[in-house]
N, C-alpha and C positions, 0 to 999 in steps of 0.2 A: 808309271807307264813302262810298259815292258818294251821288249824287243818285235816290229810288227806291229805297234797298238795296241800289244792285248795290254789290258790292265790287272793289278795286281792287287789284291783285297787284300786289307788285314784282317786277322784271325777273328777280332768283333764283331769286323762289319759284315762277316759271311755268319757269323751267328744270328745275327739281328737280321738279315737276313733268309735265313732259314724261318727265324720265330714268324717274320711276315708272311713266308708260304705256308706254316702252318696254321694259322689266326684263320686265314683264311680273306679277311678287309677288316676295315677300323671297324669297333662294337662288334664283330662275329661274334657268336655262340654257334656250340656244336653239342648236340645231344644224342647221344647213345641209346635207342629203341629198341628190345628184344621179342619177338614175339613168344604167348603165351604159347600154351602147348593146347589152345584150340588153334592156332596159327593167327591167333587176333593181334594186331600190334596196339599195346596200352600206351597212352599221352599222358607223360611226366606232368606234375601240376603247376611246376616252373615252365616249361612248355606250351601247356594250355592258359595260360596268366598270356603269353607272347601272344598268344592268336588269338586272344580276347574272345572265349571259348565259354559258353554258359552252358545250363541248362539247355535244350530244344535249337542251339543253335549250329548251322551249316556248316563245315568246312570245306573247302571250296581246294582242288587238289588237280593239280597240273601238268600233265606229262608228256614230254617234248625231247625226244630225241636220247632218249635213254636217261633224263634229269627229271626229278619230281620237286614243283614246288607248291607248297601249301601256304593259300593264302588266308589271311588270318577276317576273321568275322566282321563286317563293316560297320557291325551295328556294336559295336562294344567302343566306346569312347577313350582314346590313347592319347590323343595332345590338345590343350585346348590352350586357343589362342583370345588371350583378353586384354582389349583397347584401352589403355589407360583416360587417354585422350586424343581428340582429335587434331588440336593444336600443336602450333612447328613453331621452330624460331630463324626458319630459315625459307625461301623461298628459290628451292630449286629448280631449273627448267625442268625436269623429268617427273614432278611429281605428281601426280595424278587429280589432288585438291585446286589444279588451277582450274579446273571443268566444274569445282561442286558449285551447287546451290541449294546446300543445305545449312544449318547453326554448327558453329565450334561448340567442341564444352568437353569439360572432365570429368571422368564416372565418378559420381561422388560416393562416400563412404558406405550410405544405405545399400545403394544398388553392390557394389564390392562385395560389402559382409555378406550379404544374400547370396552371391553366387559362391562365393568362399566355402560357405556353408555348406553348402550343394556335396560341394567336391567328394567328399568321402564318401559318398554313394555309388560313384563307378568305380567297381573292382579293379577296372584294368587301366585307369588313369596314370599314366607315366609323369607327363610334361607339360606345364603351364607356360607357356610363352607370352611376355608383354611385350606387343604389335600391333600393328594396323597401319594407320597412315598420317600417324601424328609421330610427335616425339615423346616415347612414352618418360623418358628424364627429366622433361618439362612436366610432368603432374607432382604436386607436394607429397604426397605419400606416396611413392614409388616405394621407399625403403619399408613402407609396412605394408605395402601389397606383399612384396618379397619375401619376410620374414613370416608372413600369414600363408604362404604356400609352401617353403621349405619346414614350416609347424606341422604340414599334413604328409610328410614324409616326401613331398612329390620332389620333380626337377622344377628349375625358375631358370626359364631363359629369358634373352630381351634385344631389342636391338636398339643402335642406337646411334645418330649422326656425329657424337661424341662431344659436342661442342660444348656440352653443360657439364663432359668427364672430368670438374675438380678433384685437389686433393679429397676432400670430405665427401665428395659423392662414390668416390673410388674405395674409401675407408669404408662409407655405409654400404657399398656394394660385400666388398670379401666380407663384412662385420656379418652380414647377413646368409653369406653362403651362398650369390648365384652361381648356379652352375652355367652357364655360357651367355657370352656377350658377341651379337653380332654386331660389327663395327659397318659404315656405309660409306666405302672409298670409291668415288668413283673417278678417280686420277691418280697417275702415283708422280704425279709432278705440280708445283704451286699451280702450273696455268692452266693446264688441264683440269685438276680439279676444281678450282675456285670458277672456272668459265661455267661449270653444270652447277656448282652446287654453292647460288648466291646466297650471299650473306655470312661463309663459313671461312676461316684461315685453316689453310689446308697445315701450316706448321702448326698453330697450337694444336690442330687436331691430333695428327704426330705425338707432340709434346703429350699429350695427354691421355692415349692410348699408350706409346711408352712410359708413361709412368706406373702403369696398370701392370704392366708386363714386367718393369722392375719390381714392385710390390707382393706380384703373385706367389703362395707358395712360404711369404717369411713367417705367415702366422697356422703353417698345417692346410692351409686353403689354398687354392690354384683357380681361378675363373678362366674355360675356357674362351679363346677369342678367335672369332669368324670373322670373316671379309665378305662381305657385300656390294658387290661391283656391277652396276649397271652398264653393260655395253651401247656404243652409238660409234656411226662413224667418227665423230670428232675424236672421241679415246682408244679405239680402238687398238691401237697402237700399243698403247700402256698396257694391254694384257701382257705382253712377254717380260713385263718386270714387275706383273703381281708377285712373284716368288720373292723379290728383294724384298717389295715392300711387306710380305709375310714376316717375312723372316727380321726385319728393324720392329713391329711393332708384337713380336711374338704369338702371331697368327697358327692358327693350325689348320685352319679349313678358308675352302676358297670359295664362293659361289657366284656366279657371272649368270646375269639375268640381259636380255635385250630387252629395251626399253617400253614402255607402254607408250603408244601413239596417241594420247591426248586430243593435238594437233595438227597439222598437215605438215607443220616442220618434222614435230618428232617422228611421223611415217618415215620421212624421207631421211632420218639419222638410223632407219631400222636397217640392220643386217642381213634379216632373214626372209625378206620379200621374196627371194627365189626359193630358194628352201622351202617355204609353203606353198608355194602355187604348184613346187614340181616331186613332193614328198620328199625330199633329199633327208637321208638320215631315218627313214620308218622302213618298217622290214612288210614287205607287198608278198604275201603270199601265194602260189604261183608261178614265179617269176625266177627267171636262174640264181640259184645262191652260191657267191665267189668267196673261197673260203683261202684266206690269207696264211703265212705262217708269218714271224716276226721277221721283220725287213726293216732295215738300215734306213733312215730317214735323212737324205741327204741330195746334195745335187743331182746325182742318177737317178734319184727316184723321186723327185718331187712331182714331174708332170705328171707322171703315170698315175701317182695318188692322187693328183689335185684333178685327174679327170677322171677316176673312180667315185672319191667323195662328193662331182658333183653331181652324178646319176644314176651310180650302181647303187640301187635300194638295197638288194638282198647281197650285202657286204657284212663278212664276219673274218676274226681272226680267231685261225681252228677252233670255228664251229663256234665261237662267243659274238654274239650279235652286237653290231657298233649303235644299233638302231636307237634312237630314242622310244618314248611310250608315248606317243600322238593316240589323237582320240582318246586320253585317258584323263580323268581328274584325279591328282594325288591328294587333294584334298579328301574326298572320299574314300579312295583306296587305303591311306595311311591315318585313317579314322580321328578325324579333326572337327572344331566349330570353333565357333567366332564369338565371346560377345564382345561386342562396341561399346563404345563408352558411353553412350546414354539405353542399354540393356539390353537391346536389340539382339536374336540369337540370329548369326545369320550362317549358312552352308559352308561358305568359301570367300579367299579374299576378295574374288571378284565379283562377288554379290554383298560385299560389306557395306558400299556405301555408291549410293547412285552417281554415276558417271558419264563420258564421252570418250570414244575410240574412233581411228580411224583407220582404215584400212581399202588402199587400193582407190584412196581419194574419196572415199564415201565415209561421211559421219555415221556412226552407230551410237546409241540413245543407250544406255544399258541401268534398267531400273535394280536396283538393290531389294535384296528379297531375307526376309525376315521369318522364321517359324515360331516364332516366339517373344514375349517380354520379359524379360529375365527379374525386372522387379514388380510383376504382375505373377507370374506364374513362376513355379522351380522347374530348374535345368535338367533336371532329371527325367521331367515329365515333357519338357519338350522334344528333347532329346529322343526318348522311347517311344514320343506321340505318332499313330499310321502318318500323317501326310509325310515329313521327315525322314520313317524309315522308308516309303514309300520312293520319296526322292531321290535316297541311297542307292535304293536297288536301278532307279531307272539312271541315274547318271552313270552309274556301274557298267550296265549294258551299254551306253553312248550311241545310244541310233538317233542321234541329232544329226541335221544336214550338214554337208561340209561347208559351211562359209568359206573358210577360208582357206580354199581353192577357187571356186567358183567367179566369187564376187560378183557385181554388179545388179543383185537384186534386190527389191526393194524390200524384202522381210531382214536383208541385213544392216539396215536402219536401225533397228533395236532387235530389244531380247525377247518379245513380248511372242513371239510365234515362228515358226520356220516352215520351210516347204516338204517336211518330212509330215506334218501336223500336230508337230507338240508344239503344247502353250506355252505360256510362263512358267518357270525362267527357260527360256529357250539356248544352251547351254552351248550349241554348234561352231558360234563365232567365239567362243572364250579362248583368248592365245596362253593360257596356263595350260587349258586341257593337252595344246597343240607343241607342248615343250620346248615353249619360246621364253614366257613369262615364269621366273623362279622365282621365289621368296624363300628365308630362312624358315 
């Protein structure tokens, strides 16, 4: 610390620094386009691979404020997310299986190899993720789902409560080459954690995530590790020492979801009940836009901020929007599907498996919606099949009603219909669309 407060960089850390403004953010790419000498600009085929680019298909091309962004084709398949099992070993308040009433069970091998199989039919298939709403650790061949997708060239992600992360699970992990492991902390204290997430020792979890983190890396392999933090009032608190806790369990990525309302308790652990009803944090077109420079974050300015953040919609700092993407499914937009573990292809996570929400004290009924049987039909054809792309395109557009502002009608009972006139799956009330709900 210098004289006055400034601070004084060493000669690395302004390097590394530098490297970070020119990266651009973590995974950036940057591609070099020249135009022909008819003035055509030609798309690199590393470029066109990114925006899942075929034959007959659209690119969709953005221009706002002197920034062009090109978004890549909906219908070309980038991550897919496959259910090992539905089954837990643990029974946490916040989990969304305390509403099912449907059978447990684990994809078994037929249905697997079938979809496995599949895979090398989409060109632009990057990332298999094992998720959903079980523990995908608890299925027995977790290690040869694993080693059957990093065979196809692809990525293998997974999440995981950590609680089954032995030595020998951790061995068959790096043995196998995943590439990321999202970890599910949602305390970074024994009693915070263990009060949400029953049945689980928040040390051994510790314990066994650090051992991941000591291991990484001695054999040429490195598994990255994410943090999955579900917000509620009760922890909320523990967010400003997610950083520690990154940094003891060799974390790199953070990601903070608010809670799915199941219940009438979990509503009332929700954070973000104002925030929906009054857009806080979505950019209202229209509407004056208050353009920030960087500013000190500190006793002089905390009220002025905290009474900007809780009404000024159209708030940027020069000219970068703080807004969240409301009305939007990133499921769709980031070219994703689901299958479950008993085959089921289904859009999004919130159509994976039929459920209950509640919002504003009103139960909503939310039926799970399937395009397909993954060991009846191939992926491929469900996938390309009209109703599906059909889907795409209409949750793309989002002219579902806003449930969730409104409230208190009776079409927000379930998903089956809104007062816009679309049918099933009626997408208006989903709080992922509303960039509340995040998953890995």
């Amino acid at each position: 610390m210098g004289e006055g407060g400034r601070i004084f960089r060493e000669k690395g850390e302004i390097e590394a620094l530098r490297r970070r403004q020119d990266a651009g953010g973590p995974g950036a790419k940057t591609y070099w386009v020249a135009p022909g000498p008819d003035g055509r600009l030609p798309v690199p085929a590393e470029l066109a691979a990114e925006l899942g680019l075929d034959p007959g298909a659209r690119l969709e091309v953005v221009v706002d404020r002197g920034r062009v962004e090109a978004l890549p084709n909906i219908h070309s398949l980038r991550r897919l997310y496959i259910e090992p099992t539905s089954r837990c070993n643990l029974s946490c308040r916040t989990c969304i299986r305390n509403t099912w009433e449907e059978p447990i069970g684990d994809m078994d091998e037929a249905t697997f190899g079938r979809v496995a199989g599949q895979l090398s039919r989409f060109p632009h298939l990057e990332t298999v993720m094992f998720g959903g709403f079980g523990e995908p650790t608890a299925h027995p061949r977790i290690l040869d789902m694993v080693r059957a997708v990093k065979a196809l060239g692809l990525r293998a992600e997974m999440t995981t409560n950590a609680t089954l992360l032995d030595e020998a699970l951790i061995e068959g992990l790096l043995r196998e080459r995943l590439d990321t492991l999202w970890v599910s902390l949602d305390g970074t204290t024994e009693a915070s954690f263990e009060t949400i997430r029953e049945g689980a020792s928040f040390p051994l979890v510790l314990e066994n995530v650090e051992r991941l983190a000591g291991r990484n890396g001695r054999d040429g392999h490195a598994i990255e590790i994410g943090i999955a933090f579900v917000v509620m009032k009760t922890n909320f608190r523990d967010v400003k020492h997610l950083d520690r806790l990154a940094r003891s369990v060799g974390a790199r990525r953070i990601m903070v979801s608010h809670v799915l309302p199941y219940s009438e308790e979990m509503e009332k652990e929700m954070l973000c009940l104002q925030t929906l009803t009054l857009e806080t944090f979505t950019f209202a077109p229209g509407k004056v836009e208050l353009s920030l420079p960087r500013i000190d974050v500190n006793n002089a300015t905390k009220d002025t901020f905290f009474s900007l953040f809780q009404g000024f919609e159209n708030l940027t700092f020069m000219g970068n929007r703080i807004a969240v993407d409301a009305r939007r499914c990133r499921f769709v937009r980031e070219r994703t599907s689901f299958v479950r573990w008993d085959g089921r292809v289904a859009p999004c996570m919130g159509l994976l498996h039929s459920h209950r929400t509640y919002l504003y004290g009103l139960e909503r009924k939310v039926r799970s919606h399937a395009f397909g049987d993954a060991r009846l039909e191939d992926l491929f054809d469900i996938w390309n099949s009209k109703p599906y792309a059909d889907f795409r395109e209409k949750v793309k557009a989002f002219d579902y009603s806003p449930c969730h502002v409104c409230g208190g009608c009776s079409m927000l009972e379930s998903n089956e219909e809104d007062c816009y006139g679309n049918a099933f799956p009626a997408c208006g009330g989903c709080l992922w669309a509303q960039g509340v709900i995040q998953c890995p």
